[in-house]
C-alpha positions as CSV (number, residue, x, y, z in Angstrom):
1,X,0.0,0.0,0.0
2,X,0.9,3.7,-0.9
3,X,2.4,5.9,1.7
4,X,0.2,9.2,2.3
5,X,4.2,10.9,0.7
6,X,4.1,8.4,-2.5
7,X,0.1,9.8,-2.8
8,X,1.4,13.1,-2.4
9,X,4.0,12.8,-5.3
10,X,1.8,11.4,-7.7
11,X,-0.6,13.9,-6.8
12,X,-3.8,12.5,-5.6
13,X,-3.6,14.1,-2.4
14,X,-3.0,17.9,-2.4
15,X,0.0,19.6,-0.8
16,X,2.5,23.0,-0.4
17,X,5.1,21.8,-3.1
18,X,8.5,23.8,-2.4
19,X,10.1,22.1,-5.2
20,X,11.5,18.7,-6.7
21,X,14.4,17.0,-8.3
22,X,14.1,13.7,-10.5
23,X,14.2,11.8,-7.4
24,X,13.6,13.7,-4.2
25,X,10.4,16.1,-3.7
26,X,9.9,18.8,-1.0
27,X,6.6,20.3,0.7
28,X,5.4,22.2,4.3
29,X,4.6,20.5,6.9
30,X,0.6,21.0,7.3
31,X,1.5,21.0,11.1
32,X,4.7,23.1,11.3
33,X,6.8,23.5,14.4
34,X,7.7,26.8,13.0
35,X,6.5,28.6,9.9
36,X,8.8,27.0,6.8
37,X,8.8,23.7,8.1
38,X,9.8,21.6,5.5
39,X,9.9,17.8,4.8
40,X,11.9,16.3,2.0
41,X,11.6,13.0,0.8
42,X,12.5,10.6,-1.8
43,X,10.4,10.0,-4.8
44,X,10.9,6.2,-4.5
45,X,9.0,4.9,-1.8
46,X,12.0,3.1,1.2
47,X,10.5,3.0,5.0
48,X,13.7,4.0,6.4
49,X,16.1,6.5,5.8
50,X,19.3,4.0,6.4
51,X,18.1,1.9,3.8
52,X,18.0,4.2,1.0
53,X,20.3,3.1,-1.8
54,X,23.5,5.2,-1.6
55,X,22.9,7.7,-4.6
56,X,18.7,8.1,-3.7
57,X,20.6,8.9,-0.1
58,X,23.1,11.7,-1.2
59,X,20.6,13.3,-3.3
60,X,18.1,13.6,-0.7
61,X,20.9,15.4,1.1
62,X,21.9,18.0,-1.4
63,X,18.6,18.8,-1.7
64,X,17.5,19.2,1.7
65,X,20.5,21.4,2.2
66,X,19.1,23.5,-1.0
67,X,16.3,23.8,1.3
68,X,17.8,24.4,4.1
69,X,19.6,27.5,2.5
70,X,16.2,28.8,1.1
71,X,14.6,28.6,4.6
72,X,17.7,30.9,5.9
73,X,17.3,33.6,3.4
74,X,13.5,33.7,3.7
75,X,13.2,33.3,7.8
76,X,14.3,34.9,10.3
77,X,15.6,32.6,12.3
78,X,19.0,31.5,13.9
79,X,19.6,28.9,11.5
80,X,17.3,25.9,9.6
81,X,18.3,22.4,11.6
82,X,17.0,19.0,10.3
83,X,15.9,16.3,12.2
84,X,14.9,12.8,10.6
85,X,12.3,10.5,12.9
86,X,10.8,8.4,10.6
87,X,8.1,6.9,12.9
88,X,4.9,9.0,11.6
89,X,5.0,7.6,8.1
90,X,6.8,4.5,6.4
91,X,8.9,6.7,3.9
92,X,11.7,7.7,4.1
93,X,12.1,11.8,5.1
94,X,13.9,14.9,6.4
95,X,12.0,17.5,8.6
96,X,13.7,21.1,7.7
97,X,12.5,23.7,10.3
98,X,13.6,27.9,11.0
99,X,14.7,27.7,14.6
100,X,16.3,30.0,17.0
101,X,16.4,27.7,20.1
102,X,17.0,24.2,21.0
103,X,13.4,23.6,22.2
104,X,12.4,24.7,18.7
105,X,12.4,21.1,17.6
106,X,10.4,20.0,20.4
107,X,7.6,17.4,18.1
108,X,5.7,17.7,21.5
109,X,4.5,21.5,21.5
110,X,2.1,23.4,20.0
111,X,2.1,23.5,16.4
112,X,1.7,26.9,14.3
113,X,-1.8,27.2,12.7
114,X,-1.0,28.9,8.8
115,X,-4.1,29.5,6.1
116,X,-3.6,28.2,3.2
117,X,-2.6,31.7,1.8
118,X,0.2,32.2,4.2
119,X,1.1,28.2,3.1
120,X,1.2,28.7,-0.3
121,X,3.1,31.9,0.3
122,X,5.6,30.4,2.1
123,X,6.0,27.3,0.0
124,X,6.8,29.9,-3.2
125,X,9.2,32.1,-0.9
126,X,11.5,28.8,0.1
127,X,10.8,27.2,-3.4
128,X,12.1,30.8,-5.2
129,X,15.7,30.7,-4.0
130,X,16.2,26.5,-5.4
């Protein structure tokens, strides 16, 4: 069975794309820690992150640190840190999220509440500088 990312990729369920590469595909969080939070995944469909094949694996990480540097120009923030969990859905991905403190990546907290003006905003400011 499809992962909620792979139906987001082939586009049966909507989302805030940031951008894409052949193989790797970016879009907000709908429940962002921060305003800008980003996850970045591989097109191809692999549970975890560790068993991504090696080249799938190194372009999922010059792409999430294209995003990265996008989320720094367009944020004010202290820098953009990445975190990788993997336990909410069984494909593989990268969180990319503006912080300015350590208890910014806090998955516990409140999340930020955007409409989907200020998503779609955000998704073309990060997805501008790519």
């Amino acid at each position: 069975m499809s992962s909620i990312f792979s139906k987001i990729i082939a586009g049966d369920i909507r989302c805030y794309k940031v951008g894409e590469t052949e193989t790797c595909f970016a879009f907000l969080d709908i429940n962002p820690l921060k305003k800008g939070h980003t996850l970045v995944i591989p097109k191809k469909e692999v549970d975890k992150l560790f068993d991504l094949d090696d080249q799938t694996y190194q372009e999922l990480f010059d792409f999430t640190k294209r995003i990265a540097q996008s989320i720094e120009k367009e944020f004010d923030c202290n820098r953009a840190a990445m975190a990788v969990v993997g336990l909410e859905v069984p494909h593989a991905h990268v969180h990319v999220i503006p912080i300015d403190y350590l208890s910014d990546m806090d998955f516990g907290q409140k999340r930020e509440v955007c409409t989907p003006e200020e998503f779609q905003d955000i998704a073309q400011r990060i997805g501008s500088n790519l």
